[in-house]
C-alpha positions as CSV (number, residue, x, y, z in Angstrom):
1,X,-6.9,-61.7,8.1
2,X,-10.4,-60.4,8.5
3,X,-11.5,-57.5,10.1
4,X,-15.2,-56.3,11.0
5,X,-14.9,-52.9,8.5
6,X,-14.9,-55.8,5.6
7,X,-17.4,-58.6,5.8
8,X,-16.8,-60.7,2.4
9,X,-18.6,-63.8,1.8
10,X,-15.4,-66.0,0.9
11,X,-13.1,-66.3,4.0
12,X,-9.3,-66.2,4.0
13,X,-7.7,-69.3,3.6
14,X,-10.8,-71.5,3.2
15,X,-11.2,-74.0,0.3
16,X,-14.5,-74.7,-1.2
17,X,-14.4,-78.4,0.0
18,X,-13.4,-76.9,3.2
19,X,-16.0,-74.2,3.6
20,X,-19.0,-76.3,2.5
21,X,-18.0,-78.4,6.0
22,X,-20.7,-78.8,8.2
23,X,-18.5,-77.2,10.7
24,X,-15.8,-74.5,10.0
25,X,-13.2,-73.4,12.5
26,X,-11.8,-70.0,12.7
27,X,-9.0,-68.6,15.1
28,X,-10.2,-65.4,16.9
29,X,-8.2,-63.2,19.5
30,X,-10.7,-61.3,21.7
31,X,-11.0,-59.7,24.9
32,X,-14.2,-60.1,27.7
33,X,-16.7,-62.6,27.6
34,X,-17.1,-64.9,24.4
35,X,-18.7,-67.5,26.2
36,X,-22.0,-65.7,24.9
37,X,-21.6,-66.7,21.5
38,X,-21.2,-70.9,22.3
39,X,-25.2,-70.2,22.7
40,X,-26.0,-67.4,20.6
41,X,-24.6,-69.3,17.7
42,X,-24.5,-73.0,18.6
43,X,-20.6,-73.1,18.2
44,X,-18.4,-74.5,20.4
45,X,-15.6,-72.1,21.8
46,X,-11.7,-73.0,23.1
47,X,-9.9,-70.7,24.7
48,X,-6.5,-71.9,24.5
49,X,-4.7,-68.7,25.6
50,X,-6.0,-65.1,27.2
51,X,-7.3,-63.5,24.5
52,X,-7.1,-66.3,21.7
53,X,-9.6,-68.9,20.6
54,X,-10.5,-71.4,18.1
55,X,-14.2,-71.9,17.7
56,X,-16.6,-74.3,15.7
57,X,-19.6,-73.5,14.0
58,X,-21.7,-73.6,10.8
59,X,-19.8,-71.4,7.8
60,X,-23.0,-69.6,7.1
61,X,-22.7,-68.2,10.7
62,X,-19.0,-67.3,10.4
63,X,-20.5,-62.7,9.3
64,X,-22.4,-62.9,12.8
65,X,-19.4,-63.1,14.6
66,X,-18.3,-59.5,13.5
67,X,-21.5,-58.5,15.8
68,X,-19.9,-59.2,18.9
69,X,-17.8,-56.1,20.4
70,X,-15.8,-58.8,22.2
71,X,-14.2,-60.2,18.3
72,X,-11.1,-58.5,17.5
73,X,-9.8,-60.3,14.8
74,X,-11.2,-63.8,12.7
75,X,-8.8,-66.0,10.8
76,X,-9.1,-68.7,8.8
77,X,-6.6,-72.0,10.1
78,X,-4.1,-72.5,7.1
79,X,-3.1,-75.9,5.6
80,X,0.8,-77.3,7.1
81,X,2.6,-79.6,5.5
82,X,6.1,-81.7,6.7
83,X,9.4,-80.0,6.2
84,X,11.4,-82.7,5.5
85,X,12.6,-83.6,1.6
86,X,24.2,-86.9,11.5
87,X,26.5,-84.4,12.8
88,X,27.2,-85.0,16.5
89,X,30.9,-83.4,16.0
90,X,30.1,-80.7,13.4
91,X,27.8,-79.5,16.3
92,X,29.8,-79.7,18.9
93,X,26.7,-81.9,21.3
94,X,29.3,-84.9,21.3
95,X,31.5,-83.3,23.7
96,X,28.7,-82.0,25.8
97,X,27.5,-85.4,25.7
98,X,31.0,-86.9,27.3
99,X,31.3,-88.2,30.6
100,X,34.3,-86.1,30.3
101,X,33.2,-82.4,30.8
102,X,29.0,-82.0,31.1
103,X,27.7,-85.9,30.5
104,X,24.2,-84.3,30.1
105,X,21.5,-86.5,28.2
106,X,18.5,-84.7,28.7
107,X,17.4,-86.1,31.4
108,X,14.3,-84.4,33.5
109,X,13.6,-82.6,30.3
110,X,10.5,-83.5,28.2
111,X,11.4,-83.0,24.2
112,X,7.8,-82.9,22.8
113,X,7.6,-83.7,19.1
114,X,4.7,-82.3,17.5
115,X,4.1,-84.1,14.3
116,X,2.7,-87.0,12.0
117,X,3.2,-89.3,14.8
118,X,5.8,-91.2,16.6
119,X,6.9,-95.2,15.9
120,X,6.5,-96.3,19.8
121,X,7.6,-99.2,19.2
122,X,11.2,-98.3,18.0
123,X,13.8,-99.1,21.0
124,X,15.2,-95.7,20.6
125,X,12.2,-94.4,22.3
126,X,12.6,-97.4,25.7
127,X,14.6,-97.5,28.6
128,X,16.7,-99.8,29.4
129,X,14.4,-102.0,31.0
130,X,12.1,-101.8,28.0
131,X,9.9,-99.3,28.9
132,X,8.6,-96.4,27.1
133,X,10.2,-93.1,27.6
134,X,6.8,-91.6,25.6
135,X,4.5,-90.0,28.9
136,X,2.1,-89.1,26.8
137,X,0.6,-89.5,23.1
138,X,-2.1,-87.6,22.1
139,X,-3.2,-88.9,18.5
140,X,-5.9,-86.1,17.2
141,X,-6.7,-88.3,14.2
142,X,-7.5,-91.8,16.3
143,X,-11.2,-91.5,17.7
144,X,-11.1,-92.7,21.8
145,X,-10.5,-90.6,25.0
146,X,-9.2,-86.9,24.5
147,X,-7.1,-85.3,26.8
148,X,-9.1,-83.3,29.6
149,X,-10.2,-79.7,28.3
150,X,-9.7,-81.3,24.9
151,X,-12.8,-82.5,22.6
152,X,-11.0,-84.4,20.0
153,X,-8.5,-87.5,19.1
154,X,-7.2,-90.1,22.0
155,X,-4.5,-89.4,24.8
156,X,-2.5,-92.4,25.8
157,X,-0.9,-92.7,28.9
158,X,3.0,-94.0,29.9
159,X,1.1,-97.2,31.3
160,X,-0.8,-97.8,28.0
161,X,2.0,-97.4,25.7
162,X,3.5,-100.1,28.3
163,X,0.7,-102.1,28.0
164,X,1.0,-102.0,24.1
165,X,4.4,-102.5,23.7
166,X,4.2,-106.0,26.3
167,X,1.2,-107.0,23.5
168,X,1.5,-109.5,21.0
169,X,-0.7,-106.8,19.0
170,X,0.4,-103.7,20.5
171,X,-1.8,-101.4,18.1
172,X,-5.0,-102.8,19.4
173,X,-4.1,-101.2,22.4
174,X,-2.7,-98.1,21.3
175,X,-3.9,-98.0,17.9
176,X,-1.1,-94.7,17.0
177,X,1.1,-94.9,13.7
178,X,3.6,-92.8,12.1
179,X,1.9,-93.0,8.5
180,X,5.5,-91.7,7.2
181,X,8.0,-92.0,9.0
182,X,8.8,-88.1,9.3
183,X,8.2,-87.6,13.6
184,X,10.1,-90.9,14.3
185,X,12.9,-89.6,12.2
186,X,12.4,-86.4,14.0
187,X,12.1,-87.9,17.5
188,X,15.0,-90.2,17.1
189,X,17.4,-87.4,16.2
190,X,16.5,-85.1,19.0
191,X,16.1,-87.9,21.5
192,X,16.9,-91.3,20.3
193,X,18.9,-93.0,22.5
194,X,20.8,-95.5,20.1
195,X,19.4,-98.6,21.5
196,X,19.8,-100.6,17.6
197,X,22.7,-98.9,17.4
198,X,24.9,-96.5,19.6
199,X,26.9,-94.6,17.0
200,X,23.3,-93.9,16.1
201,X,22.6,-91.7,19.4
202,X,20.4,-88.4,19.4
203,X,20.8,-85.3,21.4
204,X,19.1,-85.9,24.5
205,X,18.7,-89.4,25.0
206,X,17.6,-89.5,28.6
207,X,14.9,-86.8,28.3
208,X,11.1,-87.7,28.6
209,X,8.8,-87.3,25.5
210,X,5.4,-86.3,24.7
211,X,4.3,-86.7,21.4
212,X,1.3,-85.5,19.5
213,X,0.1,-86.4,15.9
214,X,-1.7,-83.6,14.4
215,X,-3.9,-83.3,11.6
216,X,-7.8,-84.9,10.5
217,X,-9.7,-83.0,12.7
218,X,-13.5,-83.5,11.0
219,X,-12.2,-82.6,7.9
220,X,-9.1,-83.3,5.9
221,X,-6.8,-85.3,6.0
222,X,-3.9,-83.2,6.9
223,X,-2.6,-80.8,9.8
224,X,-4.2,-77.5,10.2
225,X,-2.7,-74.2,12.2
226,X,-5.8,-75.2,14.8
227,X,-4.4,-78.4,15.0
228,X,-0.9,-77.0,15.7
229,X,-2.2,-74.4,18.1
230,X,-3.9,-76.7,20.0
231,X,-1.1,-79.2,20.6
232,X,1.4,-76.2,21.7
233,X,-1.0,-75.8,24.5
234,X,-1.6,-79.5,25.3
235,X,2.0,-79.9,25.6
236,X,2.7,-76.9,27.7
237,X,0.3,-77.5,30.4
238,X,1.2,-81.1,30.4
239,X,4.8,-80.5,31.3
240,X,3.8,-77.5,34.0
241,X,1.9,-80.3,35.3
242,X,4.5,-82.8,35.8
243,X,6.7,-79.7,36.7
244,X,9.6,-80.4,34.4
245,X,10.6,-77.9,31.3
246,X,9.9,-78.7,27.8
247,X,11.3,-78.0,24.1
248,X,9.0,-78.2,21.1
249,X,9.6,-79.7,17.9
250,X,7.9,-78.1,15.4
251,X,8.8,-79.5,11.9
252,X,5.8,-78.1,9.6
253,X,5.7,-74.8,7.3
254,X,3.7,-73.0,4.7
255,X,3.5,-70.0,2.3
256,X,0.3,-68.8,3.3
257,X,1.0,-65.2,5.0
258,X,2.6,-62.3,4.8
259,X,6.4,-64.1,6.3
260,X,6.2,-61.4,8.7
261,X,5.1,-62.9,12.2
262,X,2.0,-61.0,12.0
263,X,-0.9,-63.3,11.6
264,X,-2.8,-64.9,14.6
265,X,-1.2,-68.1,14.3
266,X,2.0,-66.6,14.6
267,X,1.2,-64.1,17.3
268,X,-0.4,-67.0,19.4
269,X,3.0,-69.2,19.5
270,X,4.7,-66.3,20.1
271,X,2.7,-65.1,23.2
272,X,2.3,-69.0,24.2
273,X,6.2,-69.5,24.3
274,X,6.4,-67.2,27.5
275,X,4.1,-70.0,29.3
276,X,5.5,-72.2,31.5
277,X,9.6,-73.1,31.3
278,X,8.9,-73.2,27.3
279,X,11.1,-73.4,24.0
280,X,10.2,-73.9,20.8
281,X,12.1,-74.6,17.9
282,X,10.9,-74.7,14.2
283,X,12.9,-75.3,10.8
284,X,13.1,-72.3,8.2
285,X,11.7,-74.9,5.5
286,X,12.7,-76.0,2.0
287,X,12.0,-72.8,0.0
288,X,14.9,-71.6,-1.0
289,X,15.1,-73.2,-4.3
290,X,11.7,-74.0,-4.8
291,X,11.2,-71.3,-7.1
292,X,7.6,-70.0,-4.6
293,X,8.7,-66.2,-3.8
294,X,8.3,-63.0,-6.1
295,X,9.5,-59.6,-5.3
296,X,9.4,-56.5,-7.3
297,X,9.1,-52.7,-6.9
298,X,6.3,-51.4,-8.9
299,X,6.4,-47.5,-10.4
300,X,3.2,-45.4,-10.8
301,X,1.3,-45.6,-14.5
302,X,2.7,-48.7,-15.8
303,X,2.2,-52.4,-16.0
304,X,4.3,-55.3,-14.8
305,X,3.6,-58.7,-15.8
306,X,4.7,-61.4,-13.3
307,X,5.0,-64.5,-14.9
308,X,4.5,-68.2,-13.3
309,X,4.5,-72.1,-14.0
310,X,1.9,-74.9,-13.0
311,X,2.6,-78.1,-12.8
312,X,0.8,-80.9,-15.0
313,X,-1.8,-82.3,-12.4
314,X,-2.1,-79.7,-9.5
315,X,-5.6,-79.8,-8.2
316,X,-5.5,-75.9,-6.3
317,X,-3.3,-73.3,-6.1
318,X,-2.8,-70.0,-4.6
319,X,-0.9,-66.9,-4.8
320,X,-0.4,-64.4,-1.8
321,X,0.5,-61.3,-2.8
322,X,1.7,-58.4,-0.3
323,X,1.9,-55.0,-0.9
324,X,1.8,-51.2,0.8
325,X,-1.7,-50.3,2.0
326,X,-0.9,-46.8,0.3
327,X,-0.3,-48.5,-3.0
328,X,-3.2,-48.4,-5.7
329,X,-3.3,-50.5,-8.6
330,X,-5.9,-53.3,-10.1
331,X,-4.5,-56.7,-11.2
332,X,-5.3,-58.9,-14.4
333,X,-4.9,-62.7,-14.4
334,X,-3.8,-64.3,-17.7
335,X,-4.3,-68.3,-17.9
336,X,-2.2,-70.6,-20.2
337,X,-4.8,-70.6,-23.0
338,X,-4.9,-66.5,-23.3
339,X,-7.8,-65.9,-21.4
340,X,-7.8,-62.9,-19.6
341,X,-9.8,-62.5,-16.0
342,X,-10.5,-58.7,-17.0
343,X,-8.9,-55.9,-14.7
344,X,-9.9,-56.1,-11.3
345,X,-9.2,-53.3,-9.1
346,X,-9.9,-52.6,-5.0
347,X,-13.4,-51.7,-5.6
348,X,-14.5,-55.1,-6.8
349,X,-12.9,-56.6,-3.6
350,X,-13.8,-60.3,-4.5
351,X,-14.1,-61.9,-7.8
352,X,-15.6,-65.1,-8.6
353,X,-14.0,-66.3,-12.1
354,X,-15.0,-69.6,-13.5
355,X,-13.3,-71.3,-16.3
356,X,-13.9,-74.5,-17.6
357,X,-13.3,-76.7,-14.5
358,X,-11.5,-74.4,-12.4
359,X,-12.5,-71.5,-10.5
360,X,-10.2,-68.4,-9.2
361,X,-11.4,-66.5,-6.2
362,X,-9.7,-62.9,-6.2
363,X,-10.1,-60.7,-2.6
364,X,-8.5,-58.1,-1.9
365,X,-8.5,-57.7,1.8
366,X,-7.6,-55.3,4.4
367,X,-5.2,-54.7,6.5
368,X,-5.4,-55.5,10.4
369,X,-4.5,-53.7,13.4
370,X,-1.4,-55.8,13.2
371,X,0.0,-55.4,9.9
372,X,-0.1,-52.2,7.8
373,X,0.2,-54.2,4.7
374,X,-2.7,-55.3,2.2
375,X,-3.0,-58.8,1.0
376,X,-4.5,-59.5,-2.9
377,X,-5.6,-63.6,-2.8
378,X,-5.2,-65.6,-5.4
379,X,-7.4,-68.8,-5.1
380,X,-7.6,-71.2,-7.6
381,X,-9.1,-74.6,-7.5
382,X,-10.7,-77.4,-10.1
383,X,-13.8,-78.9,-9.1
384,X,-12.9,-81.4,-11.3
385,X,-9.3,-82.9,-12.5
386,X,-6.7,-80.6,-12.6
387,X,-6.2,-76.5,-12.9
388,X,-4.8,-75.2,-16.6
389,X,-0.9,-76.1,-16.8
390,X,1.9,-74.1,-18.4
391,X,2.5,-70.7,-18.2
392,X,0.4,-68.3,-16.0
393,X,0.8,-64.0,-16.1
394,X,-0.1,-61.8,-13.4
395,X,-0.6,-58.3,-14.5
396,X,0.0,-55.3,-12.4
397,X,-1.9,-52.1,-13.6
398,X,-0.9,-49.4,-11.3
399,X,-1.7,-45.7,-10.7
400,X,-0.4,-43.8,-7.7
401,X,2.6,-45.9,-5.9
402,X,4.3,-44.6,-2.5
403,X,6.4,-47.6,-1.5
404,X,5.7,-49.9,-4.6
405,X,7.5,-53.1,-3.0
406,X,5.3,-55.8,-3.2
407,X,5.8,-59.7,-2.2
408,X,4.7,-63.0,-4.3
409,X,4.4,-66.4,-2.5
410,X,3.1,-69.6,-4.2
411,X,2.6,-72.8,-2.2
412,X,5.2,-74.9,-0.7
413,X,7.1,-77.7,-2.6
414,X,5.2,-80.4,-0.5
415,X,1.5,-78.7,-1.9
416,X,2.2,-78.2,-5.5
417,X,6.4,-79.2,-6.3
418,X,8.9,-77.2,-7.7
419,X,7.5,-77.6,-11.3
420,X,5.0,-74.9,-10.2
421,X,7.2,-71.7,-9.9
422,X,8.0,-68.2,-11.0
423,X,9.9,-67.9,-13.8
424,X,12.4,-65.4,-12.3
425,X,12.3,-66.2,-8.3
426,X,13.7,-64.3,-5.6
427,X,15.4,-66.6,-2.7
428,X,15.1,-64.1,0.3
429,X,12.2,-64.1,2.1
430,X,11.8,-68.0,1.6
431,X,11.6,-69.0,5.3
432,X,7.8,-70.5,5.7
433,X,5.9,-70.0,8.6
434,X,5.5,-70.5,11.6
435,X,9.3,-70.3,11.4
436,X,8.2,-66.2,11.0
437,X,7.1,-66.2,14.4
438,X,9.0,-63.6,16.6
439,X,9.8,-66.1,19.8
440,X,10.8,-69.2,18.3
441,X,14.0,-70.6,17.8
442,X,14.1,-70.6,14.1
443,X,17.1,-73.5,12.1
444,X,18.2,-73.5,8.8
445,X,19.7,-76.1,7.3
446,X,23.3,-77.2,6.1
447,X,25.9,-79.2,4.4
448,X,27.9,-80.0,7.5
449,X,30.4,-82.0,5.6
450,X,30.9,-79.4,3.0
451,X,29.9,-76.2,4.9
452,X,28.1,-74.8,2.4
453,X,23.9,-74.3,3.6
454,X,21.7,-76.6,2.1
455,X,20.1,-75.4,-1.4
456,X,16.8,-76.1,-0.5
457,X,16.9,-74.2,3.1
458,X,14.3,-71.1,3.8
459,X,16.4,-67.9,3.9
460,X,15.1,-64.6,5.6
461,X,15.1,-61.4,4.6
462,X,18.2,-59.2,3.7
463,X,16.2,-56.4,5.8
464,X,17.6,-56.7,9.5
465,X,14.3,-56.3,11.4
466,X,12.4,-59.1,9.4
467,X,12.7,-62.9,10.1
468,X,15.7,-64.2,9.3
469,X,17.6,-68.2,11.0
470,X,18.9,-68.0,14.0
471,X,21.0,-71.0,13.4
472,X,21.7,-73.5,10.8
473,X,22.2,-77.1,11.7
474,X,23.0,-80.4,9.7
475,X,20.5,-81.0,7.3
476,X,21.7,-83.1,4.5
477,X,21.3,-87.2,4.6
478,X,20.9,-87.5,8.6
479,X,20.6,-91.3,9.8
480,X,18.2,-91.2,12.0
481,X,15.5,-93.6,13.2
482,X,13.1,-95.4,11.1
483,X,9.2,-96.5,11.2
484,X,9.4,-100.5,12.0
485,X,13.0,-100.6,13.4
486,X,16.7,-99.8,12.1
487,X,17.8,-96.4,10.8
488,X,17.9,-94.3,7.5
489,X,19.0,-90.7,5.7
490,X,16.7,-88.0,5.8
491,X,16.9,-84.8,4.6
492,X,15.5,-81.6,5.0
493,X,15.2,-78.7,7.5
494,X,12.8,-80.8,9.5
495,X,16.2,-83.0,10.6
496,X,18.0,-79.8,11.3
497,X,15.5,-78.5,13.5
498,X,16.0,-81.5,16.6
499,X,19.6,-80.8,16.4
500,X,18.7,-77.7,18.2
501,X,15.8,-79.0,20.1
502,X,17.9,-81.6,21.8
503,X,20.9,-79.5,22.2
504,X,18.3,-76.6,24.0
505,X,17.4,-80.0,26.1
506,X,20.5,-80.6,27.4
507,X,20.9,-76.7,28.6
508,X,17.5,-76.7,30.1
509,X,19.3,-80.0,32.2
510,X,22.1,-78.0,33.1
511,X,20.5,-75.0,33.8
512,X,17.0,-76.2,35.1
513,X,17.1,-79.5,36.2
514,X,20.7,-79.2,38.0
515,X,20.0,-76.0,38.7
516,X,22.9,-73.8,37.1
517,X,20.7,-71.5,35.7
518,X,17.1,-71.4,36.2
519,X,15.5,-68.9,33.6
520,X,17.6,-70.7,30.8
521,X,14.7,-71.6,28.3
522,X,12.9,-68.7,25.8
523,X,14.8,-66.0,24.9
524,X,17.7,-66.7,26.8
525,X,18.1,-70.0,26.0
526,X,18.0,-68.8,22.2
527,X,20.2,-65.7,22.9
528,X,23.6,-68.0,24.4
529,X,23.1,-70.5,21.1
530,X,23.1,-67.2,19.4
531,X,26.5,-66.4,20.8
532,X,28.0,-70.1,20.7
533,X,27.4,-70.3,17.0
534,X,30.2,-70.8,14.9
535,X,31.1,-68.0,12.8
536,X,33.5,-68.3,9.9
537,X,35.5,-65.2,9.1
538,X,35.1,-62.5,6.3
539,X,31.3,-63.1,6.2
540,X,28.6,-60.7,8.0
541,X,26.3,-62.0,10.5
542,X,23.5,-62.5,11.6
543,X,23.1,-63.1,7.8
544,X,19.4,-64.4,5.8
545,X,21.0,-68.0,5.2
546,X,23.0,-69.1,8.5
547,X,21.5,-66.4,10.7
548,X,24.4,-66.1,13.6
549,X,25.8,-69.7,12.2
550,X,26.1,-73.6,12.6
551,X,25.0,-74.7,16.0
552,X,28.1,-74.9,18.4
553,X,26.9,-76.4,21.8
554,X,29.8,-76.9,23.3
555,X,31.0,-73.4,22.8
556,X,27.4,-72.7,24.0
557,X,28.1,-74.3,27.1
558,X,31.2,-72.5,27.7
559,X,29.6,-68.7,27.4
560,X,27.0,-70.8,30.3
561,X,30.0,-71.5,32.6
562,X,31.4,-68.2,32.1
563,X,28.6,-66.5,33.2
564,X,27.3,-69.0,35.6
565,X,31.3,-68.3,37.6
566,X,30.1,-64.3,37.4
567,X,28.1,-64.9,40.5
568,X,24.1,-63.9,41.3
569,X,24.9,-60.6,39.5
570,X,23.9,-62.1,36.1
571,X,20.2,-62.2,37.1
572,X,20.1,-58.6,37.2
């Protein structure tokens, strides 16, 4: 994060590809008037929230915005990538599901899947008289009609998607695709309604959906945070329109920040979430084992090395280190071949190191009036082929330490594999963000037919006030719904995640929609799946893997009832 005491020429986050754009965006929070600067700088400005913006403009005019009083903070979008690598009765939905005791499905509920896109075409996502439960599709990479207060992609309507299914060549009217698979898998398990099959049912298989496919915006061709940010407020205002509440699917992470909630990316969904009758739900990611986290305390007068692994054939890489503001010491890359990048200390702030094809960018930045912490970038990219493979060292050359704890992250497993790792990784603090946002509902991922949590799922920190799950749902080889018809096994966190959006559906029915309780969405929504969790004994929670355990709704439902017979008293 950038702040206006420290005006360096490379921004955060930004690639060289990226930054020789004709148009960069950057995320600002602000207070007053920007409107001034969509003239002043010929940028276009989007205030998606009071007090945060995204705004587009030339990168050689990105220092001028420090000039404004109105700018309180700049930051760079960051890259996302998928999460993703059935379950009913280990999460107790079935019963909730039964015509028996609740027979909720979701319905008057919109479940909005924010992803890679949705198959529309799959019957899981019609009604019974064949049409489409989708009200809206917003496809930001598909050039057409954007949604009002929107500049980019196409919307497309209930009667469009209609219209396209009825075609004999549906995608000339709607011209959307899943190009993986990933959102229909995602979609189908929070919501699919088991049309192919009904042993294959989701969660909520009445509820409404609105789906948007993030990512291409101008310039690559993947999701960015601004992409993300941007559909959270589409979606929101969408359902406060049609007056019905909604739960967000979120299934993207990344390594890129501090893992602390702090950046304004995080800050943004977590102020956003208190819009409208809002929850949002994102998976803890597939860190754990992936080798990307460091953490070590460092002592004054001495040198640690850090050692690390790349990959044959990685194109750009990155290292985010964390450490105490109070904390001085210089750092010395070491590449494969035993070329050293010199000592650089705080007083160089950026260094530009070029060899043969590759070029590392080193900055250390400053800290923000959100975080007291310091981040030292690591940026290193070819501009041709491939960076040096093999074994990478990170020197630490310190003088005076007061805390000394500092934190590594490479990129995920989806940017650079597991083959690029440290060589003695630490699994705490492997939950990617957004999942580190303070207001989300954040899932972890686990065996349900052994138990055991997944190997691959993000875990939070053994500290009690940072991130940590808040549940852990079934994550391992999930049949869910498949691009083109039929169904297949998925895992990852990304398929634990809908588990707990459709399950915070059917509560939002109950509570909202037939009018049991009608603040149940947010924080209380997540605070009674807290409680309904299942807890095995002789084991501490909330804990980093499981956080307060595997998603129970039916006992969730219960601790509802219970408090729902207390009377108007619980309100207060």
């Amino acid at each position: 994060m950038l702040h206006a005491q420290f005006m360096p020429t490379f921004v955060e986050g930004a690639d060289n590809d990226f930054m020789q754009s004709d148009l960069t965006e950057v995320i600002v929070k602000f207070s007053g008037d920007i409107q001034p600067i969509r003239q002043d700088l010929d940028a276009q400005v989007e205030i998606l929230l009071k007090g945060y913006a995204i705004i587009t403009l030339s990168p050689n005019k990105i220092g001028r915005l420090y000039s404004y009083p109105q700018i309180e903070s700049i930051e760079i979008p960051k890259n996302l990538y998928i999460e993703g690598l059935y379950n009913l009765t280990s999460s107790c939905i079935r019963a909730v599901q039964s015509t028996n005791s609740y027979g909720l499905t979701g319905k008057g509920v919109i479940v909005s899947v924010i992803d890679y896109g949705i198959d529309y075409m799959h019957p899981d996502f019609r009604k019974a008289d064949g049409k489409s439960r989708i009200l809206y599709l917003w496809d930001q990479t598909v050039a057409g009609t954007p949604p009002d207060g929107f500049s980019g992609g196409s919307e497309y309507s209930n009667e469009q998607i209609d219209q396209a299914i009825q075609s004999l060549d549906p995608y000339s009217v709607v011209p959307s695709i899943d190009t993986g698979g990933h959102g229909t898998a995602v979609a189908g398990i929070a919501a699919g309604n088991g049309s192919e099959n009904p042993d294959n049912i989701g969660v909520a298989p009445e509820s409404d959906l609105i789906v948007v496919k993030i990512g291409q915006r101008g310039f690559r061709p993947f999701a960015r945070t601004t992409e993300l940010m941007r559909a959270i407020k589409y979606v929101i205002e969408k359902s406060r329109q049609l007056n019905q509440p909604v739960v967000i699917n979120m299934s993207f992470g990344m390594n890129d920040g501090s893992h602390r909630g702090d950046s304004l990316f995080e800050t943004y969904i977590s102020d956003i979430s208190s819009e409208w009758k809002t929850s949002i739900v994102v998976p803890t990611g597939n860190e754990a084992a992936a080798g990307h986290h460091y953490s070590t305390k460092l002592r004054s007068d001495s040198v640690k090395t850090v050692e690390f692994f790349v990959a044959n054939g990685i194109s750009k890489c990155f290292l985010s280190v964390w450490k105490d503001f109070a904390d001085i010491f210089s750092v010395e890359m070491v590449y494969p071949d035993g070329f050293s990048s010199g000592i650089i200390s705080l007083e160089n702030q950026i260094r530009n190191i070029r060899v043969g094809n590759s070029v590392m960018t080193v900055i250390y930045r400053q800290p923000s009036h959100y975080s007291v912490r310091q981040e030292i970038s690591f940026n290193i990219q070819s501009t041709n082929g491939s960076i040096p493979s093999g074994l990478w060292k990170l020197r630490f050359v310190t003088a005076s330490i007061v805390n000394g704890r500092i934190e590594i992250w490479l990129p995920t497993v989806e940017e650079v594999t597991s083959s690029t790792r440290f060589t003695k990784p630490i699994e705490t603090m492997t939950m990617t963000i957004p999942s580190t946002a303070r207001k989300v509902i954040k899932v972890a991922g686990y065996n349900d037919r052994i138990g055991s949590i997944a190997e691959f799922s993000g875990i939070g920190s053994a500290e009690e006030a940072e991130p940590r799950p808040d549940v852990a749902a079934p994550a391992v080889s999930i049949l869910a719904p498949k691009n083109g018809g039929g169904y297949d096994a998925y895992t990852g966190t990304s398929m634990a995640a809908p588990f707990v959006t459709g399950s915070a559906a059917l509560m939002m029915q109950w509570g909202i929609v037939l009018k049991n309780d009608p603040f149940l969405y947010g924080e209380r929504l997540k605070a009674f799946l807290r409680l309904g969790a299942n807890r095995r004994q002789n084991q501490d929670y909330p804990n980093a893997s499981f956080g307060y355990g595997t998603l129970c709704l039916s006992n969730t439902m219960s601790y509802l009832e219970r408090y729902k017979r207390g009377g108007d008293h619980q309100w207060l």
